[in-house]
C-alpha positions in Angstrom: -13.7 67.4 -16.7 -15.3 70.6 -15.2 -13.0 72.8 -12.8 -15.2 71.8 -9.7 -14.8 68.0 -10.9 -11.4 68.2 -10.7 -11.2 70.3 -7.3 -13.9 67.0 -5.4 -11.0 64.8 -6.9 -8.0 66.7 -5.3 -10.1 66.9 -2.5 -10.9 63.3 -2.0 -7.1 62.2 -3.5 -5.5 64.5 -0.4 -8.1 62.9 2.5 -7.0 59.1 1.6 -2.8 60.0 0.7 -3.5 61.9 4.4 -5.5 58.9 5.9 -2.6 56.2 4.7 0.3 58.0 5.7 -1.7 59.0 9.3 -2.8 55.1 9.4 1.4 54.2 8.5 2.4 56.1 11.3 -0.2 54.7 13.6 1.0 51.0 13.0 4.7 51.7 13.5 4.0 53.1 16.5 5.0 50.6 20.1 4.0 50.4 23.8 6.6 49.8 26.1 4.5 46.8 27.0 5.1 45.4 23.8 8.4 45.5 23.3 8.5 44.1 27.0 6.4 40.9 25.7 8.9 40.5 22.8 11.7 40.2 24.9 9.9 38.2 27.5 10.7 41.5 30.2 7.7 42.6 32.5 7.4 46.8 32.2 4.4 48.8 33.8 2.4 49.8 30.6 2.8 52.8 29.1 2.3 54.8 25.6 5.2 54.8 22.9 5.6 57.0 20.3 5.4 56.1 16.4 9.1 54.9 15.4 9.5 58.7 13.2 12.9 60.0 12.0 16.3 59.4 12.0 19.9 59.7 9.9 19.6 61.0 6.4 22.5 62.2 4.2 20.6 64.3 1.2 21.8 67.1 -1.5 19.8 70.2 -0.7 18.4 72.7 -3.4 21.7 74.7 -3.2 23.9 71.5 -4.1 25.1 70.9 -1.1 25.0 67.7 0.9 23.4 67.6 4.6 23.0 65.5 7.0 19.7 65.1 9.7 22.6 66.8 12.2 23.0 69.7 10.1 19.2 70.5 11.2 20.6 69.9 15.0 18.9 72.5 17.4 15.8 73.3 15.3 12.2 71.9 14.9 11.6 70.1 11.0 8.4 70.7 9.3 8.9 67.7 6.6 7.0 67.0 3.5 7.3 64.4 1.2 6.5 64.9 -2.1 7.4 65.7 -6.3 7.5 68.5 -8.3 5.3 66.9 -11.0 2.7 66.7 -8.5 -0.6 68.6 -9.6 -2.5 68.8 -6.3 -1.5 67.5 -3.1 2.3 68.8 -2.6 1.7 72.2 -3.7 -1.5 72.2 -1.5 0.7 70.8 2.1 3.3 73.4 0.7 1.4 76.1 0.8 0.0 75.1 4.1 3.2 75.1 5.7 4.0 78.1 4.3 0.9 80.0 5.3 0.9 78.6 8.7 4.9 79.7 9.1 3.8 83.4 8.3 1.0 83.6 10.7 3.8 82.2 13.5 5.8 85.6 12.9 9.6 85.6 14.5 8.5 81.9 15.6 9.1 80.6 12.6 12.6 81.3 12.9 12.8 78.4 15.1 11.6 75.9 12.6 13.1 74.8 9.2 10.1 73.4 6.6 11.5 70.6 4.1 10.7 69.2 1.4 11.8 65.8 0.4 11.4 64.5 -3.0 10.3 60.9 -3.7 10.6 61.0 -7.3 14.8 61.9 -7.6 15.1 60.7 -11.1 13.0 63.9 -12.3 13.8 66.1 -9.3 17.4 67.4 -9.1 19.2 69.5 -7.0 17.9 72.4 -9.7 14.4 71.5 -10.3 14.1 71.4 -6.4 15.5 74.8 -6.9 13.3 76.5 -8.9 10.4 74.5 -6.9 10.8 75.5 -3.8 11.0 79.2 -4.8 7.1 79.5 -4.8 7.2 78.6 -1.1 8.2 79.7 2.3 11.8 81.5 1.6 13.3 79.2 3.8 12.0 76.4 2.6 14.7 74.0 1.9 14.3 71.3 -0.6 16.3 68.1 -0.6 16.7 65.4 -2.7 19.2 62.3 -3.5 19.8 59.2 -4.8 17.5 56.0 -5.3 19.0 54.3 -2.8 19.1 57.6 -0.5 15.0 58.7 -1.2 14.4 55.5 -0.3 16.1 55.2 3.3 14.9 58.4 4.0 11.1 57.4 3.2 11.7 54.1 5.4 12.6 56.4 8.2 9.9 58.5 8.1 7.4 55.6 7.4 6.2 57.5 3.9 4.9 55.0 1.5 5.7 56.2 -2.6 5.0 54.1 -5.6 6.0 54.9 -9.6 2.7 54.7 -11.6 2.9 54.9 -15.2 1.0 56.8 -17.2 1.3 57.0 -20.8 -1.4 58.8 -21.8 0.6 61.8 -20.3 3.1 63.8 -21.2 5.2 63.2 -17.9 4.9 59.8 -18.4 4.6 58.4 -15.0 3.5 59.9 -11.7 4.1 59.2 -7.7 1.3 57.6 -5.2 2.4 58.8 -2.3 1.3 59.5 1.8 0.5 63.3 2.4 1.5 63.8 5.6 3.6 66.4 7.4 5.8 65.9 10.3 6.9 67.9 13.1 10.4 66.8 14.3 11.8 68.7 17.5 15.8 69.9 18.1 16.7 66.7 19.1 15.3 65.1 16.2 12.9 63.3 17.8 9.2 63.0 16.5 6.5 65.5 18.1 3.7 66.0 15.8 1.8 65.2 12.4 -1.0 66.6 10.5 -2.6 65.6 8.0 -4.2 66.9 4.4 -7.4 68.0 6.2 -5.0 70.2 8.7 -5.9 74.4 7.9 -3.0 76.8 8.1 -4.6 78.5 11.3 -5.1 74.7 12.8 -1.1 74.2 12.1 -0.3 77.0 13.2 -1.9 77.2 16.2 -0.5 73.8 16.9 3.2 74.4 16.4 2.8 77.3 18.9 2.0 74.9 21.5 5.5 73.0 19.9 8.1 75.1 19.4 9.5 77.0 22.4 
């Protein structure tokens, strides 16, 4: 497979991971109206919010255990991804971190993250040494089965174990590509998807983070 081949596969891999998690985050998403119906309440119609976020207790990069309140006070630019992945995660990665540089002193405000679907290969030190070739502040994070999995439920990211034994890895992750912006109280504000430039992110959190 030529080099361009393989770059229209990337391509088209990061639109429909970007288009499933964007569609996930649609569905979960409620009108006051209709939680109103399902309790048999009448409410004046209005637009919800997709049901984004909430407690996590995770080890970071460094070791050490953290909790969705240890982020308390500052915007989260999350990712959910694997080291092993070829294309997609370091792609969003460097996204993030291009669109954090261009945000200058800004960027102070916000801490990017990366969250690992695939904890059985990625450990506190392979997060480590992963997250190194990112934004300096990125923090990667990292659990559990049972943890990854709560997490990912939160944040409505969908992840499934292929195998493949025709590679040396032996399996890989399907997974959403989408990232999320979370504001200081925790509360869902924003995502963007694979087809999202750095200036485009950028430009956006601007109007964000205050």
């Amino acid at each position: 497979m030529n080099k361009g081949t393989r770059f229209g596969f990337a391509l088209a891999f990061l639109v429909v991971a970007s288009v499933l998690g964007i569609a996930i985050v649609a569905l979960t998403s409620k009108s006051d109206t209709q939680v109103a119906e399902n309790s048999g309440t009448a409410q004046t119609a209005s637009h919800g919010k997709p049901q984004v976020g909430g407690a996590f207790e995770l080890v970071a990069h460094t070791g050490q255990t953290v909790t969705n309140a240890d982020f308390a006070g500052k915007y989260m630019l999350m990712f959910f991804g694997f080291t092993f992945c070829p294309d997609v995660c370091p792609t969003e990665l460097q996204v993030m971190t291009s669109a954090l540089e261009e945000l200058g002193p800004v960027a102070d405000k916000i801490q990017p993250i990366f969250v690992t679907i695939d904890p059985e290969r990625d450990t506190p030190d392979a997060m480590a040494q992963y997250v190194a070739h990112f934004h300096p502040s990125l923090m990667g994070l990292t659990g559990t089965s049972e943890q990854i999995s709560q997490v990912a439920k939160a944040y409505r990211v969908y992840y499934k174990r292929v195998e493949d034994p025709s590679s040396a890895a032996e399996y890989t992750m399907d997974h959403s590509a989408v990232v999320y912006l979370m504001g200081p109280d925790g509360a869902f504000l924003k995502h963007y998807g694979g087809a999202t430039s750095p200036e485009d992110m950028a430009k956006s959190l601007k109007k964000y983070v205050k």
